[in-house]
Structures are given as structure tokens and as C-alpha cells.
C-alpha positions, 0 to 999 in steps of 0.5 A, spaced: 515 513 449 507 512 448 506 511 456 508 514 463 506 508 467 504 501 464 500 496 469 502 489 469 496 487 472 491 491 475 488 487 482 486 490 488 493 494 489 496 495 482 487 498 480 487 502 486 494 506 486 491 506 477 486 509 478 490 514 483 495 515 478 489 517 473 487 523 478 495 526 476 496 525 469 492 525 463 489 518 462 492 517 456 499 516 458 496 511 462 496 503 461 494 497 464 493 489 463 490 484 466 489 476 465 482 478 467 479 483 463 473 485 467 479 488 471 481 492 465 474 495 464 473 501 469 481 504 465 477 503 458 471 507 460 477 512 464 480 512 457 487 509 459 490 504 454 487 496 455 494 493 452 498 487 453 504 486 457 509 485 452 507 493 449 507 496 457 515 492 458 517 495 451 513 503 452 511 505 458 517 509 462 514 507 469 513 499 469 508 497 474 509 490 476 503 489 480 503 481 480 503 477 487 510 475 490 508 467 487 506 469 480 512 475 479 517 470 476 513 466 472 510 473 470 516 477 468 518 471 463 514 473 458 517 480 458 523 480 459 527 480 453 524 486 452 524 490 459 532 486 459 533 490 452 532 497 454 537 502 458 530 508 459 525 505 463 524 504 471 521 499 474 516 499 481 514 493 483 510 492 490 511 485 491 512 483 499 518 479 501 521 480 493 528 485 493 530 489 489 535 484 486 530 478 486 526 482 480 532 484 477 534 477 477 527 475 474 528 481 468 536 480 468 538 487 467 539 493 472 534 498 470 533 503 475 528 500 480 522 503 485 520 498 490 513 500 494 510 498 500 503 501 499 496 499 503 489 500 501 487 506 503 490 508 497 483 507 493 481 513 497 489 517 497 489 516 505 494 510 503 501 509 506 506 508 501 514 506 503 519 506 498 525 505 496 529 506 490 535 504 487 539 507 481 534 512 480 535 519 479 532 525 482 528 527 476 525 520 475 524 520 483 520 527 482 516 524 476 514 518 480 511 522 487 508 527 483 504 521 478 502 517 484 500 524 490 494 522 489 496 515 492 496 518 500 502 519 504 510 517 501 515 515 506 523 513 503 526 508 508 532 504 507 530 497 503 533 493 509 528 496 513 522 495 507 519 489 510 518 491 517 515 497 516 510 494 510 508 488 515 505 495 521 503 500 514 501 495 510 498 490 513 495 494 519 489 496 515 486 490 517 487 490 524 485 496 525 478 493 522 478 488 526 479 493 532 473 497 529 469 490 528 470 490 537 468 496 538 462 496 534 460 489 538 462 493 545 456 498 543 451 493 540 453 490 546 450 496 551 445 497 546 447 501 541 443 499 534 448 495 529 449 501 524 449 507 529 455 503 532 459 502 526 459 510 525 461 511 531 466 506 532 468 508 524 468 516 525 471 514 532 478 511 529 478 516 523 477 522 528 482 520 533 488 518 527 487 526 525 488 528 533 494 523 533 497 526 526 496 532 528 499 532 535 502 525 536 504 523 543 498 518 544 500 517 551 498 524 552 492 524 548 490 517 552 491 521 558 486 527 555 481 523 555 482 519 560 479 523 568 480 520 574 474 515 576 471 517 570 468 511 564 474 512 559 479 510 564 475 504 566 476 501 559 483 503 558 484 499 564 481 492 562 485 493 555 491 493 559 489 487 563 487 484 557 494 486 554 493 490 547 499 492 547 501 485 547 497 482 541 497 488 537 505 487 537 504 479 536 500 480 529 505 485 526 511 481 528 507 475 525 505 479 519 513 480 519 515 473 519 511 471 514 514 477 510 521 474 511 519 467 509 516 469 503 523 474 503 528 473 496 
């Protein structure tokens, strides 16, 4: 086996769950490809074998399949005679709304499968990572947490429950960004220079995720920072006229319905 984990394409996902995994395993066990090659660029200088798909389905332990859902099936064409020949390797494949017996479908055999829903954090090893395996063993499941620790925090849950739970981890980044995006306006609005209300709404967030992680229960947390006829219970009170619970549960179920139309 010349590789323990094998990159087909290496975008913003498939690099960043790479360069994780370069963190955990010497870069030599690591291959990547990519169509682009200015993608491949930052693994070569890393020195991590830059090969081609077909080397990858027919060496590496662990094949990454790090293509968009649309591209996935067109993608595996090239490869799977030879992925489809092997009875050695296990396949990850992070593509929303593909099961695992879609990818299965596309290979034509049944290699033991990963099924991972991560988010971006994992280019800084703060990401959430859903998993789901099927046919893999104990040890090949051991192999794969400890090649991707640096990713950030892993979870196994069901696959029926996958994509649910992809469309608040996956795609909750984003609305988190927007938050942060309103609470900076909110400062500039009152005053505060442009950068310094970035921070803070920035250092906000980060500070409040700890104390969240750390103690759970927000409704007790809001209640901690919030003093009868004082300023925070002013704004939780315009949040909930305007009601943020409402449209923050509207877009993670949005996300989630655009998941299951993209569902097979």
C-alpha cells in the first residue's frame, strides 16, 4: 500500500481536512489530485505525493472522495474498475445529500465506507465532523480518527440522521457569519470603528462558544448576563420581538430541504 489516504480533489473541503490529516501522519503517506493544479501546489511543497486519480483508487488505504455531489458520479467513472477490483481499501466520501449506497452504486462494489459531514472550521482543527461508517472494522475506524484528530471534534451518528445534522454543522458556519456580519453593524451603528467592532463581534462569538461548550444550558447562560432593567435584556427582548428563533430554525431547515432534494 504506498498511501494511508488518497485525495480525489483537494478544494476547499477535501485541502483542509488534507492538510489536517498532514498534521497527524507523515506527508509521504499522504496523496492528493486535483483537475486544477494550482490546488495540488501547497501538498507538493508539504511533501505529499501530487498523482493521479487512478494511482489513488488503486493504492491508497483510505480514499478520500472529495468531489461535489453533481460531479461525483461522472468522477468515479475513471476509476472504478479499479476501486471496484479491490477487497483492501475504504472509501470517505463527503458529498451531501449522496448515501452511502449512491457512492457504492457509482464504484460498483461494497468497499467498507466513511461517510463524513464536515464544516470549515476544520482548516483551523475546530471543525465538526458527523460520521457514519458502514462495513468498517474497529481498527480501520481507529485508523481514520486518528489520521484526521487534527480536523477538530468527531461525532458517529446514524446515517438516516446525517443530513439533518449536516444542514446546522455543516452549514451553520455561515449563519454564524452572518450573525457576527449584524453584530458589527450594530456596534458601527453606535459608534464603534469598523475594525474594532469586527473583534469584538468576532472575540464575542469565540468567547461565548467556550462558555457554551464548557457549561451548556444557554438559557441559563442568557439569563447570567442578562440583570433585571439592565442594557442586555433590552436587546434579548428586540431579538425575540423580531423573533430569532424563528429565522435561524427557517434557514437550518431551508439548508436541510436543499439537502434531501439533492438526496439519492
Amino acid at each position: 500500500m504506498n498511501y494511508t489516504l488518497g485525495f480525489i480533489g483537494c478544494g476547499n473541503m477535501g485541502g483542509a481536512l488534507a492538510q489536517a490529516a498532514a498534521k497527524s501522519l507523515p506527508c509521504q503517506e499522504i496523496a492528493v489530485c486535483d483537475f486544477d493544479e494550482n490546488k495540488t501546489q501547497p501538498f507538493k511543497k508539504l511533501g505529499c505525493a501530487v498523482t493521479t486519480a487512478r494511482d489513488i483508487a488503486q493504492n491508497a488505504k483510505f480514499v478520500v472522495l472529495a468531489v461535489k455531489p453533481q460531479a461525483m458520479k461522472n468522477a468515479i467513472e475513471e476509476f472504478s474498475d479499479l476501486l471496484s477490483k479491490r477487497n483492501d481499501a475504504v472509501i470517505i466520501t463527503m458529498a451531501a445529500g449522496l448515501s452511502i449506497r449512491a457512492i457504492r452504486s457509482f464504484i460498483g462494489g461494497e468497499l467498507p465506507t466513511v461517510r463524513i459531514m464536515p464544516n470549515t472550521p476544520v482548516l483551523l482543527g475546530e471543525g465538526m465532523i458527523l460520521y457514519a461508517t458502514d462495513k468498517v472494522s474497529s481498527a480501520q475506524e481507529a485508523l481514520f480518527l486518528s489520521a484526521f484528530s487534527k480536523a477538530g471534534v468527531f461525532d458517529k451518528i446514524e446515517e438516516s440522521a446525517i443530513d439533518a445534522g449536516s444542514a446546522l454543522s455543516g452549514c451553520g458556519p455561515a449563519f454564524v457569519y452572518a450573525f457576527a456580519k449584524a453584530l458589527q453593524a450594530g456596534g458601527e451603528s453606535c459608534g464603534v470603528p469598523k475594525e474594532k467592532a469586527a473583534l469584538y463581534a468576532a472575540q464575542t462569538l469565540r468567547g461565548a462558544a467556550a462558555m457554551l461548550l464548557q457549561f451548556g444550558d444557554p438559557d441559563q447562560l442568557i439569563k447570567n448576563v442578562c440583570s433585571p432593567g439592565g442594557t442586555t435584556i433590552e436587546g434579548i427582548k428586540s431579538l425575540e420581538k423580531d423573533d430569532l428563533n424563528g429565522v435561524t430554525q427557517a434557514a437550518v431547515e431551508a439548508a436541510y430541504k436543499r439537502t434531501l432534494e439533492l438526496k439519492r
